[in-house]
NURO-302480 format. One record per atom (N, C-alpha, C, O): residue in one letter; x, y, z. Coordinates in pm, whole numbers, padded with zeros to 5 digits, always signed. Layout:
aXYZ
...
end
This chain:
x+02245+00841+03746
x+02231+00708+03804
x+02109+00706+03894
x+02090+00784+03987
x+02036+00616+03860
x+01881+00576+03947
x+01942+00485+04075
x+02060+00472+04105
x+01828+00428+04137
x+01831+00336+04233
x+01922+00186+04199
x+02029+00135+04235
x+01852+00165+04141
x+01927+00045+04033
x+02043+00061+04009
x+02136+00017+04076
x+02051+00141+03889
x+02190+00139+03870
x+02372+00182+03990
x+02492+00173+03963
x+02292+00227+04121
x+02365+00211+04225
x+02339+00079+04250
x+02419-00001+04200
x+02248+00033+04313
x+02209-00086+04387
x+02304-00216+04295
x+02331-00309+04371
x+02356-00237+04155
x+02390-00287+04080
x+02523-00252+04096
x+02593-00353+04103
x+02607-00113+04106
x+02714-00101+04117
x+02764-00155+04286
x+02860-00228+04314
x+02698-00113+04349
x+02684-00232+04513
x+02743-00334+04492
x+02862-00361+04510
x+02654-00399+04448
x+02656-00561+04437
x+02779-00618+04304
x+02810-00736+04318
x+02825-00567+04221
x+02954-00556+04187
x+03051-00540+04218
x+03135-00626+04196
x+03089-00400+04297
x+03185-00386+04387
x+03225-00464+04470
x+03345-00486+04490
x+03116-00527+04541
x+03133-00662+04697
x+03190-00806+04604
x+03265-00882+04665
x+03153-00840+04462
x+03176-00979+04417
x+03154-00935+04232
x+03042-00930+04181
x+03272-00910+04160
x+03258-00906+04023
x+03228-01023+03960
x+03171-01019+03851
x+03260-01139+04015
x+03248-01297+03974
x+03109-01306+03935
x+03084-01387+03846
x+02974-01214+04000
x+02817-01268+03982
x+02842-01284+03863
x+02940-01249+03797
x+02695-01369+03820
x+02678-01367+03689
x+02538-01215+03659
x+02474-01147+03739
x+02542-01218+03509
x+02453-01102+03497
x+02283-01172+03519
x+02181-01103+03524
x+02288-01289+03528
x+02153-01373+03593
x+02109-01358+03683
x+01986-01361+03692
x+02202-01334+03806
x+02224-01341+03956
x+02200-01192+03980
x+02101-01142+04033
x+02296-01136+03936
x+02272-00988+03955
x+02129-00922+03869
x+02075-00823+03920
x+02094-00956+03794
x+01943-00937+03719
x+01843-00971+03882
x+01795-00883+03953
x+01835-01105+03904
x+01762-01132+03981
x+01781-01062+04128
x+01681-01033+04193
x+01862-01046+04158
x+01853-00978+04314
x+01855-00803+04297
x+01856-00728+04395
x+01854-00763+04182
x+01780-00629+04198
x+01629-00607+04120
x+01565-00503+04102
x+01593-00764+04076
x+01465-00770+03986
x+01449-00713+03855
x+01353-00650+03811
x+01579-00753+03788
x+01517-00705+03609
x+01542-00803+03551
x+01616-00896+03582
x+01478-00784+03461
x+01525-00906+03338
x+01668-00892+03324
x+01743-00811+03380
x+01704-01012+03214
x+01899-01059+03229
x+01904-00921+03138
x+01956-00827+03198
x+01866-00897+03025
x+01872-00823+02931
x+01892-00698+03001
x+02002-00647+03021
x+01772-00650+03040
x+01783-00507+03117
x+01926-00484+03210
x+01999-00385+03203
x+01943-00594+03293
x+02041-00556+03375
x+02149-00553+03271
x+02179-00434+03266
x+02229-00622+03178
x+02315-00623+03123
x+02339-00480+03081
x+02434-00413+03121
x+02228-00430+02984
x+02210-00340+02908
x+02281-00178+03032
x+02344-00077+03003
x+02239-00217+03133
x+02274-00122+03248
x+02424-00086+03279
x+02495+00014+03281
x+02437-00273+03312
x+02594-00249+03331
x+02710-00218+03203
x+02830-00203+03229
x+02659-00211+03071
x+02728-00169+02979
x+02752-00044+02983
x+02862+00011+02970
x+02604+00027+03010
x+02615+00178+03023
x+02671+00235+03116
x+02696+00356+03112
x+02716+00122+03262
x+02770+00203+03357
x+02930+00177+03335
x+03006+00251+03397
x+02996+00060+03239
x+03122+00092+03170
x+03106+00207+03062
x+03196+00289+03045
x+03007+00211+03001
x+03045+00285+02897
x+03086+00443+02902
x+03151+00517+02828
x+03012+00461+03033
x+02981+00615+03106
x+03135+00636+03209
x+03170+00735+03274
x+03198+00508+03192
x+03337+00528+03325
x+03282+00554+03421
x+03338+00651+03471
x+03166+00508+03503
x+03144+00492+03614
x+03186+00354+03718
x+03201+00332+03838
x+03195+00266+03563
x+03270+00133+03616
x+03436+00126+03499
x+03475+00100+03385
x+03474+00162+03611
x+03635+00180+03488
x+03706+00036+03493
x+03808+00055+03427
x+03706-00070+03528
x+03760-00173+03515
x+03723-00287+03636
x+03715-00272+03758
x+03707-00393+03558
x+03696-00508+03707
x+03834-00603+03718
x+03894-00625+03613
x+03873-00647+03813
x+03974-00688+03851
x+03946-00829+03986
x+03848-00846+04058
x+04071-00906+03977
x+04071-01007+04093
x+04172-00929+04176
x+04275-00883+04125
x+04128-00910+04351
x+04183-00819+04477
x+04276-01010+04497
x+04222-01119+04516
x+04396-00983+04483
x+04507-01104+04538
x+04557-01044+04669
x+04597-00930+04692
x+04542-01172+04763
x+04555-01177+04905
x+04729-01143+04907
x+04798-01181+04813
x+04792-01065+05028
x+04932-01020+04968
x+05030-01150+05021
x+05130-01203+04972
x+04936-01181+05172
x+05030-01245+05239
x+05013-01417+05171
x+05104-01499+05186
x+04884-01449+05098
x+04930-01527+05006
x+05046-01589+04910
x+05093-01699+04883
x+05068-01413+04863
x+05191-01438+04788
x+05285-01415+04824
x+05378-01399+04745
x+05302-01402+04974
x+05500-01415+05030
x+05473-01222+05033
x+05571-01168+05086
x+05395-01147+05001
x+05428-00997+05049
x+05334-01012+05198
x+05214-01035+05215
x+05459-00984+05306
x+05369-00984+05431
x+05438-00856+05495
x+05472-00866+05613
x+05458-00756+05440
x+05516-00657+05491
x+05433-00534+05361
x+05461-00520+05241
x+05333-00466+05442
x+05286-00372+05425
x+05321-00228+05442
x+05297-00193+05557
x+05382-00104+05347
x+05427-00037+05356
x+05393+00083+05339
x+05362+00101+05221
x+05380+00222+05432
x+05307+00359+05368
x+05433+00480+05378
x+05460+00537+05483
x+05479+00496+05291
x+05584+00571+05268
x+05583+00727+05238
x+05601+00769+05124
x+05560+00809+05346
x+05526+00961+05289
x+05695+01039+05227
x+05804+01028+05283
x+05662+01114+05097
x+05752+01161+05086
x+05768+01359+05038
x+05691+01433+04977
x+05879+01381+05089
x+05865+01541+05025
x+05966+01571+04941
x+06084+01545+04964
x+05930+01619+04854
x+06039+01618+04717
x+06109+01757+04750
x+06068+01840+04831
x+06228+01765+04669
x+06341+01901+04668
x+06213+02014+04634
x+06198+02067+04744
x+06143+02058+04570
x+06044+02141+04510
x+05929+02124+04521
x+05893+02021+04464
x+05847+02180+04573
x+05737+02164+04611
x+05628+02234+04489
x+05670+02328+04421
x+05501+02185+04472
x+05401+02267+04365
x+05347+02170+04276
x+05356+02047+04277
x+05279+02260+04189
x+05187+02165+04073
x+05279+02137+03986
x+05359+02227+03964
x+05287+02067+03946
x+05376+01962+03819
x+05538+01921+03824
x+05606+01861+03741
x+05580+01985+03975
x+05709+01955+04003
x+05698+01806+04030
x+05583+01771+04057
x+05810+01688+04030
x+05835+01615+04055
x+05739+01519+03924
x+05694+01414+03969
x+05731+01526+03884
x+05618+01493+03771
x+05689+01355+03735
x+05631+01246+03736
x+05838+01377+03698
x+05933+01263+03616
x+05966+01147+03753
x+05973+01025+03736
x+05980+01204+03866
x+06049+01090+04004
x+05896+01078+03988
x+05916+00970+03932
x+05732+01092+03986
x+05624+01021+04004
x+05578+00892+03879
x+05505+00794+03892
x+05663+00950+03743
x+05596+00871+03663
x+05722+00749+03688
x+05707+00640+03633
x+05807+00768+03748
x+05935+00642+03765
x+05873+00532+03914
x+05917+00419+03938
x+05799+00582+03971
x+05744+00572+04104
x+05659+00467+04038
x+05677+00349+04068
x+05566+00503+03949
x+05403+00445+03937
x+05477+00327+03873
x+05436+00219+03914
x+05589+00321+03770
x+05651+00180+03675
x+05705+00136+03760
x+05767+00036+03722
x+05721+00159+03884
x+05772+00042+03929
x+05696-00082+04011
x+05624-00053+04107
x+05716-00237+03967
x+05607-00285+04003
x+05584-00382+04178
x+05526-00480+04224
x+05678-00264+04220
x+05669-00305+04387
x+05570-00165+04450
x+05535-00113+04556
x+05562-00154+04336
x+05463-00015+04417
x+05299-00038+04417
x+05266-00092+04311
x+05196-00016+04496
x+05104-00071+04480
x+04997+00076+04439
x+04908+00094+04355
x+05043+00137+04515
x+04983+00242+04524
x+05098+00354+04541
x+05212+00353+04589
x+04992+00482+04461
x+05111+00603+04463
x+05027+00760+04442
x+04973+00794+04337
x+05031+00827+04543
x+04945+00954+04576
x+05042+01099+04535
x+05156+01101+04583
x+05009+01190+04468
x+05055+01317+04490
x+04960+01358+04571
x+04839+01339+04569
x+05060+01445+04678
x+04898+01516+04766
x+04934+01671+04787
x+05039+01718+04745
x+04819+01757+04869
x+04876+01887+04901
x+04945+01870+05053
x+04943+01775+05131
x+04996+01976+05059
x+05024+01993+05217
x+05174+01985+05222
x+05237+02009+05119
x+05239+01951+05337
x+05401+01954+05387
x+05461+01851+05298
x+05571+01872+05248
x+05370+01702+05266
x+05415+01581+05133
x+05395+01563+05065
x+05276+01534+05055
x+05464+01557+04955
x+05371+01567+04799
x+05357+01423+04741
x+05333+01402+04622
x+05376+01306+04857
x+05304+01166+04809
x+05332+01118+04865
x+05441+01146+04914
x+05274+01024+04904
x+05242+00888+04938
x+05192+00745+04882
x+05083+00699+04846
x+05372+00679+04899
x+05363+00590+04863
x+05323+00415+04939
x+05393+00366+05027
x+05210+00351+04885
x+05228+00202+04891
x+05277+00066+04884
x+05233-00007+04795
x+05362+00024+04965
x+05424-00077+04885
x+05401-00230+04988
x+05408-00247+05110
x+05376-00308+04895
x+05352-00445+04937
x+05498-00555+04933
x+05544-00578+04822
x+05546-00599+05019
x+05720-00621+05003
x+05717-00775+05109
x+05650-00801+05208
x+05817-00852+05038
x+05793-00957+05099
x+05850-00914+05249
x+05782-00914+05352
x+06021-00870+05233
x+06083-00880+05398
x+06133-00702+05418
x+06109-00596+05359
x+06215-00746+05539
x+06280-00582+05551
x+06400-00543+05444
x+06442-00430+05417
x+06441-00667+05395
x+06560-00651+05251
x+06501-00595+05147
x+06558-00526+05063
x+06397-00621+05151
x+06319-00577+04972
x+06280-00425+05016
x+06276-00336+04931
x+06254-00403+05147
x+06245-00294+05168
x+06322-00186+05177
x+06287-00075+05137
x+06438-00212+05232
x+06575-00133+05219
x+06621-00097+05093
x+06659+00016+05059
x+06616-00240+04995
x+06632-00248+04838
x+06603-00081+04788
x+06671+00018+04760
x+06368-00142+04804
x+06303-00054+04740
x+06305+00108+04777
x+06279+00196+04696
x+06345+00130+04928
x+06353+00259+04994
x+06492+00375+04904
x+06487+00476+04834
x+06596+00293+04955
x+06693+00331+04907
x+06692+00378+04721
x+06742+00480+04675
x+06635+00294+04661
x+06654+00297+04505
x+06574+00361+04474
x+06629+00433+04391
x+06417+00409+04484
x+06320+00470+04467
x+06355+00597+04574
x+06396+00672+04486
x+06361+00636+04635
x+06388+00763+04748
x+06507+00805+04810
x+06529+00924+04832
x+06593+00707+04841
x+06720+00771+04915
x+06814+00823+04790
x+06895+00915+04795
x+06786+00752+04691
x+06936+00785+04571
x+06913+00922+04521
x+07007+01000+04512
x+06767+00964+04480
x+06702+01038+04437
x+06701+01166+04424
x+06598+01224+04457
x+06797+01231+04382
x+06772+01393+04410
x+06664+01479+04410
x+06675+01599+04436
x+06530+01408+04377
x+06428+01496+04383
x+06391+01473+04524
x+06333+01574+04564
x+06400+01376+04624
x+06339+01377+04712
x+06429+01430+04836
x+06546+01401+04861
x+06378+01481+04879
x+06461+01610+05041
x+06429+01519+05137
x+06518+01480+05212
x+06292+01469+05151
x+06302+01339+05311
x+06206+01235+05259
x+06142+01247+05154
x+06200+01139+05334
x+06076+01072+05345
x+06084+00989+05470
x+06175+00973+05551
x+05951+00937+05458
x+05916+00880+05632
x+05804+00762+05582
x+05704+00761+05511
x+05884+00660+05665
x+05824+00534+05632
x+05724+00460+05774
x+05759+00442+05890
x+05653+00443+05739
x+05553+00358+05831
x+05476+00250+05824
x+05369+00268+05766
x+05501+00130+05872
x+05506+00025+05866
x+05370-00027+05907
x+05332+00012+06017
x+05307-00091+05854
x+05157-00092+05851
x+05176-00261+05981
x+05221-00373+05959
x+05099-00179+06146
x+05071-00362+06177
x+04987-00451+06201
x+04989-00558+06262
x+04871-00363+06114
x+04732-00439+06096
x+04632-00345+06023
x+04644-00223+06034
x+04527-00403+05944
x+04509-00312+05850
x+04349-00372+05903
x+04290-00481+05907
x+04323-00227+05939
x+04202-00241+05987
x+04099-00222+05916
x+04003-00263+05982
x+04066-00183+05820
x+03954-00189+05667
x+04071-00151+05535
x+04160-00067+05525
x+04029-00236+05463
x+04075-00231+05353
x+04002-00273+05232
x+04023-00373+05164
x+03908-00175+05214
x+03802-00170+05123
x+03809-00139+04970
x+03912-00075+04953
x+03746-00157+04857
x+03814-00079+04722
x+03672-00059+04736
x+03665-00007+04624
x+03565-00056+04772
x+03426+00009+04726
x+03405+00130+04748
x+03464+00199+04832
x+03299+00174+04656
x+03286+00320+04669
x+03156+00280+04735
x+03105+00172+04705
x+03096+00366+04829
x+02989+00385+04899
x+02857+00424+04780
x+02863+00530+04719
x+02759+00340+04762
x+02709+00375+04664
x+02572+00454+04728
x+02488+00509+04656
x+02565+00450+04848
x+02476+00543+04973
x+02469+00684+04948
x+02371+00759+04946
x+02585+00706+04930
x+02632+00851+04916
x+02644+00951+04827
x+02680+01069+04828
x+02591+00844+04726
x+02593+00913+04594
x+02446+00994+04537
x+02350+00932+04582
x+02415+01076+04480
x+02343+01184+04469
x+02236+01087+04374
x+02277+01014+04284
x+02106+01098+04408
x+02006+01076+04283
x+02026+01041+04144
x+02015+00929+04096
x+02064+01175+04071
x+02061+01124+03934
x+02235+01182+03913
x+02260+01301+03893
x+02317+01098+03920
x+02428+01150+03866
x+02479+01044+03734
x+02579+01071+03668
end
């Protein structure tokens, strides 16, 4: 990846809506060229999908949720089946295996404290894979970004 083709993934990341006219013109190539770019930067999975970011408290979810959990067994590929039941469920927004004392952390966007009890209990308390978890209640979300820093990224990758 050149100058451009960061400077292009930039300006995507902040607003997918541009047109490829708009975005041609504010990094200075022709429509063609730029297009031709951003194909290659899907084609390469450097751009893996564009999407519309929906406001939560828009839609009645005004209860933001970060749920760490530690399963009965700890290691690489344990808990594998309680993670792929985790990710289908569609109150979950987000869902982490990690290293260390928790082996994930979960996201969840929930309208009240009922949906939460609901989702806690049915996803984690019933659960025999999971030994504890610890919930923390998000009460202001101080950046909440999906961009990747395109600053930071190396010359030619």
């Amino acid at each position: 990846m050149d100058r451009i083709d960061r400077w292009i993934l930039d300006l995507l990341q902040r607003d997918a809506d541009i047109t490829n006219s708009e975005l041609a013109d504010k990094v200075g190539l022709a429509a063609s060229s730029c297009l031709r770019r951003v194909q290659r930067l899907k084609e390469t999975g450097v751009i893996e999908r564009r999407v519309a970011l929906a406001n939560p408290r828009k839609l009645g979810r005004n209860l933001k949720v970060i749920i760490s959990v530690e399963l009965v067994h700890h290691g690489s590929g344990v808990g594998v089946d309680w993670m792929a039941r985790v990710v289908e469920d569609p109150r979950v927004a987000q869902a982490y295996g990690t290293t260390g004392e928790q082996d994930a952390f979960v996201i969840l966007n929930l309208r009240d404290m009922e949906e939460y009890q609901d989702v806690s209990e049915e996803l984690f308390g019933q659960d025999p894979m999971v030994a504890r978890y610890y919930t923390y209640f998000v009460r202001e979300a101080r950046k909440c970004d999906t961009a990747i820093p395109t600053d930071v990224i190396g010359q030619d990758q």
